[in-house]
Backbone as CSV, one residue per row, in Angstrom:
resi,resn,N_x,N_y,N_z,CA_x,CA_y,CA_z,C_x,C_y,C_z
1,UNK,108.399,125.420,211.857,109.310,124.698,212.729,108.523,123.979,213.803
2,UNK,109.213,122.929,214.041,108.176,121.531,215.218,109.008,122.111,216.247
3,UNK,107.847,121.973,217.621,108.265,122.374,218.881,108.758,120.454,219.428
4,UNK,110.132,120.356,219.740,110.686,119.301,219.832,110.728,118.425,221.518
5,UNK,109.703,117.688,221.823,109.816,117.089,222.940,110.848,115.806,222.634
6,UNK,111.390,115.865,224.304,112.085,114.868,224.200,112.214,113.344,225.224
7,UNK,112.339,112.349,224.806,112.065,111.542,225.139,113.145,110.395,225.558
8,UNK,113.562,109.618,226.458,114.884,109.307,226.130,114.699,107.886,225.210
9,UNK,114.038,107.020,225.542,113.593,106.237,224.707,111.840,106.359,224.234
10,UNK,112.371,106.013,222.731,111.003,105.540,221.827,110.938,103.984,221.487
11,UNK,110.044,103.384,221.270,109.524,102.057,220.608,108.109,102.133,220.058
12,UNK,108.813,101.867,218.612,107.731,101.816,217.304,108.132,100.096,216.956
13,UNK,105.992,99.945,216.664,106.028,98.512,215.991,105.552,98.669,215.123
14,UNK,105.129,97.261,213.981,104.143,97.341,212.996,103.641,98.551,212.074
15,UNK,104.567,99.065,211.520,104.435,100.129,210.678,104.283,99.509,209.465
16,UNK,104.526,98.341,209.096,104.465,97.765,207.574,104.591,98.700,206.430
17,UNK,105.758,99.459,206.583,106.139,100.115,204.781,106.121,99.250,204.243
18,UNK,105.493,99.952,202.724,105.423,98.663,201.825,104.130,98.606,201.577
19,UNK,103.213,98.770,202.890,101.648,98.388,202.778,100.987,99.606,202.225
20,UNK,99.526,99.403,201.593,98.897,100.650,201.473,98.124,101.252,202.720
21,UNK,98.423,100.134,203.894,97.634,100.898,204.918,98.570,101.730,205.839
22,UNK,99.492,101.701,205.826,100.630,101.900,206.732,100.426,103.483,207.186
23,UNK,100.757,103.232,208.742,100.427,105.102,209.054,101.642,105.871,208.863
24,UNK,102.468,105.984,207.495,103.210,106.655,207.656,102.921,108.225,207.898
25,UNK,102.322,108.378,207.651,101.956,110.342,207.507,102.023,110.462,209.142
26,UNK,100.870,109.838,210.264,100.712,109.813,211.401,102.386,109.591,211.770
27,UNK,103.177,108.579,211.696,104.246,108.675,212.334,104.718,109.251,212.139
28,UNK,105.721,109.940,210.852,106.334,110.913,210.788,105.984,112.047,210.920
29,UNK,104.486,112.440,211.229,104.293,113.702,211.817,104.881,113.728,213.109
30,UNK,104.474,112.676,213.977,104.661,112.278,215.690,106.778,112.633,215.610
31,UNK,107.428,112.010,214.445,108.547,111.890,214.971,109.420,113.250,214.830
32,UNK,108.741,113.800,213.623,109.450,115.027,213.567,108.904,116.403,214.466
33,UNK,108.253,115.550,215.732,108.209,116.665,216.916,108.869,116.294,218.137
34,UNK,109.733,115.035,218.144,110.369,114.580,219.267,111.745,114.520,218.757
35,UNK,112.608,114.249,220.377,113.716,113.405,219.361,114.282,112.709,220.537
36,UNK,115.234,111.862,220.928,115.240,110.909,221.423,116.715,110.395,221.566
37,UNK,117.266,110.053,222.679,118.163,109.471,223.094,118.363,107.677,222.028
38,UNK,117.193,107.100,222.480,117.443,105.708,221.645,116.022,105.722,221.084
39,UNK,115.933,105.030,219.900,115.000,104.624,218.876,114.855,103.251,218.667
40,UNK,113.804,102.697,219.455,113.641,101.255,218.689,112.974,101.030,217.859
41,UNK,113.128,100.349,216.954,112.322,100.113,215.927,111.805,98.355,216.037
42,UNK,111.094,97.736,216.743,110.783,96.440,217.310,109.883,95.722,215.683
43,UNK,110.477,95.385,214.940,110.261,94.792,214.482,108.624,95.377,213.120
44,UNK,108.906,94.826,211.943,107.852,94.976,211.007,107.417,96.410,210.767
45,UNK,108.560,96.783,210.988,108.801,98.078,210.158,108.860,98.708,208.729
46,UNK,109.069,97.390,208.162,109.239,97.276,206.256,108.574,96.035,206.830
47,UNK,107.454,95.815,205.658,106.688,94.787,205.009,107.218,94.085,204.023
48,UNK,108.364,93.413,204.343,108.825,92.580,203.028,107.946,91.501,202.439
49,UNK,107.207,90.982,203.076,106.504,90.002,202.236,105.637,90.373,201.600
50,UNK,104.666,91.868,202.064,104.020,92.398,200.922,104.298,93.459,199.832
51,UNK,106.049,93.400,200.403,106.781,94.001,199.043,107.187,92.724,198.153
52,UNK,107.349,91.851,198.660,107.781,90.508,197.943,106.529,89.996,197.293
53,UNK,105.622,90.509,197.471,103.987,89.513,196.879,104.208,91.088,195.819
54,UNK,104.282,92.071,195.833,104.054,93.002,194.931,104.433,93.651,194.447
55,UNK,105.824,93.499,194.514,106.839,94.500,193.986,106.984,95.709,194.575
56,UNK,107.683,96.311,194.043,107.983,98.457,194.339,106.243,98.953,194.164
57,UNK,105.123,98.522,193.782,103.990,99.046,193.296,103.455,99.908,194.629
58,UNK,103.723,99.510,195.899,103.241,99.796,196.964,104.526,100.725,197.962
59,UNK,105.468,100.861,198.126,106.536,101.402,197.895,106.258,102.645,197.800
60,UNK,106.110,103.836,198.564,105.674,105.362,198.439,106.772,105.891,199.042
61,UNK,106.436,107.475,197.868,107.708,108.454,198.425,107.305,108.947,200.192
62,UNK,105.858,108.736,200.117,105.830,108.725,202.071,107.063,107.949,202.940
63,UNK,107.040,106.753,202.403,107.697,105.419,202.830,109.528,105.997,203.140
64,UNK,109.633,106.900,201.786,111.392,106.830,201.865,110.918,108.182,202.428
65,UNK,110.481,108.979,202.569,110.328,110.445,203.972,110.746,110.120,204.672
66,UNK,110.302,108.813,205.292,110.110,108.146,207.089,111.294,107.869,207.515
67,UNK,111.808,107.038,206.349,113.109,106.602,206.702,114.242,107.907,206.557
68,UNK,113.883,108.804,205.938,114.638,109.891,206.123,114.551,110.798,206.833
69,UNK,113.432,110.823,207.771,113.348,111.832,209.372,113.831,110.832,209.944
70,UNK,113.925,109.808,210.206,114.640,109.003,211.094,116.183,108.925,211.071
71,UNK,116.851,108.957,210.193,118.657,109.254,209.480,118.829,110.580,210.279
72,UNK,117.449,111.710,209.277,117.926,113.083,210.134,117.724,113.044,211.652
73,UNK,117.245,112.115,212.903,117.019,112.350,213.995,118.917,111.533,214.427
74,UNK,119.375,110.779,213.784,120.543,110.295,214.164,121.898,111.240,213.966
75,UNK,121.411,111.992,212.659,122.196,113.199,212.157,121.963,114.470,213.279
76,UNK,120.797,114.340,213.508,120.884,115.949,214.209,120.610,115.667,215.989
77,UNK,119.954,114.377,216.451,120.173,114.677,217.627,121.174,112.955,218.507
78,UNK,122.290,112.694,217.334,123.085,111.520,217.551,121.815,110.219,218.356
79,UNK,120.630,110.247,217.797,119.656,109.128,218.221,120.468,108.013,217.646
80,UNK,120.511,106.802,218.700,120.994,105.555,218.198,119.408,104.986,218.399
81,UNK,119.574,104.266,216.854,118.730,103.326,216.729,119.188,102.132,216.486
82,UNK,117.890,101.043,216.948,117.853,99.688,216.686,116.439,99.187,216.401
83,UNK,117.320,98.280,215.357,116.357,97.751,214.482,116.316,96.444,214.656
84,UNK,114.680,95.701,215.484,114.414,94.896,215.748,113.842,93.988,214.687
85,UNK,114.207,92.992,214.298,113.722,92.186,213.024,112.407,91.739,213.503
86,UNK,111.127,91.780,212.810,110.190,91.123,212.888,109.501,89.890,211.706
87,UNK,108.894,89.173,211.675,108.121,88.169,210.660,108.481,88.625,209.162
88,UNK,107.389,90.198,209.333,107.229,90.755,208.126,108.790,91.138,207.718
89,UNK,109.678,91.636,208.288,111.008,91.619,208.039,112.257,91.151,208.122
90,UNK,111.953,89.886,207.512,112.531,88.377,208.590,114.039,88.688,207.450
91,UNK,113.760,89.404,205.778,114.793,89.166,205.051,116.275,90.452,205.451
92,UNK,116.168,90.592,206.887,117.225,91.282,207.137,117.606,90.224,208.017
93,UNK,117.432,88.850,208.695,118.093,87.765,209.034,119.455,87.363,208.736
94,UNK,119.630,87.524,207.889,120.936,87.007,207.003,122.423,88.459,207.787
95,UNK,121.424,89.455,207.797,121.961,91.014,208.783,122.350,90.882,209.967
96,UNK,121.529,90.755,210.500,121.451,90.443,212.414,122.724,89.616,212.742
97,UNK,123.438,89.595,213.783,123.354,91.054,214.040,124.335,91.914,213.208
98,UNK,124.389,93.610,213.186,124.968,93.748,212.228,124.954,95.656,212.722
99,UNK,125.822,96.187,213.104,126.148,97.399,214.109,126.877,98.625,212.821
100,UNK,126.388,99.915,212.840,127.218,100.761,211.978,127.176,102.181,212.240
101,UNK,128.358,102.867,213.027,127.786,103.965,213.639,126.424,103.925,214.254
102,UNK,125.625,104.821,214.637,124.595,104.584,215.362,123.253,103.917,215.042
103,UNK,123.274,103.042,214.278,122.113,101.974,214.221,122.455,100.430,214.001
104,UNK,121.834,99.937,215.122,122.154,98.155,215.074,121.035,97.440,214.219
105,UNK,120.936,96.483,214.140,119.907,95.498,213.353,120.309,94.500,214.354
106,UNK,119.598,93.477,215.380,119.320,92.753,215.583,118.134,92.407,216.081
107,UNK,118.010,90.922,216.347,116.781,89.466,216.452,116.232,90.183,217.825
108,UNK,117.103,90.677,218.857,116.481,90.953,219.904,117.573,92.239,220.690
109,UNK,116.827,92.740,221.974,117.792,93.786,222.212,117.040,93.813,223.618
110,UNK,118.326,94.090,224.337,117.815,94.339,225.827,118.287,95.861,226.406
111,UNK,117.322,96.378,226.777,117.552,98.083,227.011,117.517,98.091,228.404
112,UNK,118.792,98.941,228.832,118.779,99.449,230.099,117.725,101.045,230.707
113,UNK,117.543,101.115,231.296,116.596,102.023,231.506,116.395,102.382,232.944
114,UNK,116.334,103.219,233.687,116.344,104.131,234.674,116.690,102.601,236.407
115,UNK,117.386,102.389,236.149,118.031,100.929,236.887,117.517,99.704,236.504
116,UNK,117.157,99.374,235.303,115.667,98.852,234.951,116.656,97.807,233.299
117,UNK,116.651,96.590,233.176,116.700,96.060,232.169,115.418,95.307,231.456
118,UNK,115.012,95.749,229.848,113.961,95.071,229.336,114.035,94.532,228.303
119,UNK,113.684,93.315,228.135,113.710,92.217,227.341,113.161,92.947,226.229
120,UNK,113.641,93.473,224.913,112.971,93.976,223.636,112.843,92.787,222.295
121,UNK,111.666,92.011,221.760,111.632,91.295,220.843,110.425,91.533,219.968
122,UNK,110.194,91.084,219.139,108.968,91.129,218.270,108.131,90.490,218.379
123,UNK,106.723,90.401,218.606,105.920,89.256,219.490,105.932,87.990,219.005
124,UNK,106.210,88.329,217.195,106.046,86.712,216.711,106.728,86.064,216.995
125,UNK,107.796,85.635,217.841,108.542,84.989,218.625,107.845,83.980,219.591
126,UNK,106.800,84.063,220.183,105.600,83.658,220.756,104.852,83.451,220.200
127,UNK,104.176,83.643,218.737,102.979,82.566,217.744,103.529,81.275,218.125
128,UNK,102.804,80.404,217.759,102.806,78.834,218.012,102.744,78.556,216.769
129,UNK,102.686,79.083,215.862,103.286,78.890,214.337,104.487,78.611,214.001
């Protein structure tokens, strides 16, 4: 059993599921010892374009773990998450915004925080690309 710190907000970037480099093992060790009021997920979280260049080949049962300590942190400690679209996960666009019980999907999100509002986006918003 994980000794459970708690946090009221988290923000995770650039995890690229999908990739072979991706730290899933490292994160889902980290998450299944916290748990958390809100969960952001800021963007490029799933690597669609290097699931789209390669199919399911890269696609690990690590990959669907992650996403399933994260369900169980909404299941067991009502964590609302949001899911920030990034580059690499631009094909949930068509989603955004898009709200269901406790997890949103949108382009951007602004979090309130201890009297405190913060602008939450994905950096590629700012490439000059």
């Amino acid at each position: 059993m994980y000794h459970q710190t708690y946090y009221p907000t988290i923000v995770i970037s650039d995890v690229h599921l999908g990739t072979e480099h991706s730290k899933t093992t490292e994160l889902a060790d980290f998450l299944r010892t916290v748990n958390c009021e809100t969960l952001i997920l800021n963007g490029d979280i799933i690597d669609g374009w290097e699931l789209q260049k390669s199919g399911r080949g890269k696609w690990k049962k690590e990959h669907t773990d992650l996403i399933k300590i994260i369900m169980k942190m909404m299941e067991n400690y009502n964590t609302k998450v949001i899911y920030i679209r990034g580059n690499h996960d631009d094909f949930i666009d068509h989603l955004a915004p898009f709200a269901f019980s406790n997890i949103s999907i949108v382009k951007d999100y602004i979090h309130y925080s201890n009297g405190k509002y913060f602008y939450v986006v994905h950096g590629d918003v700012f490439d000059s690309i």
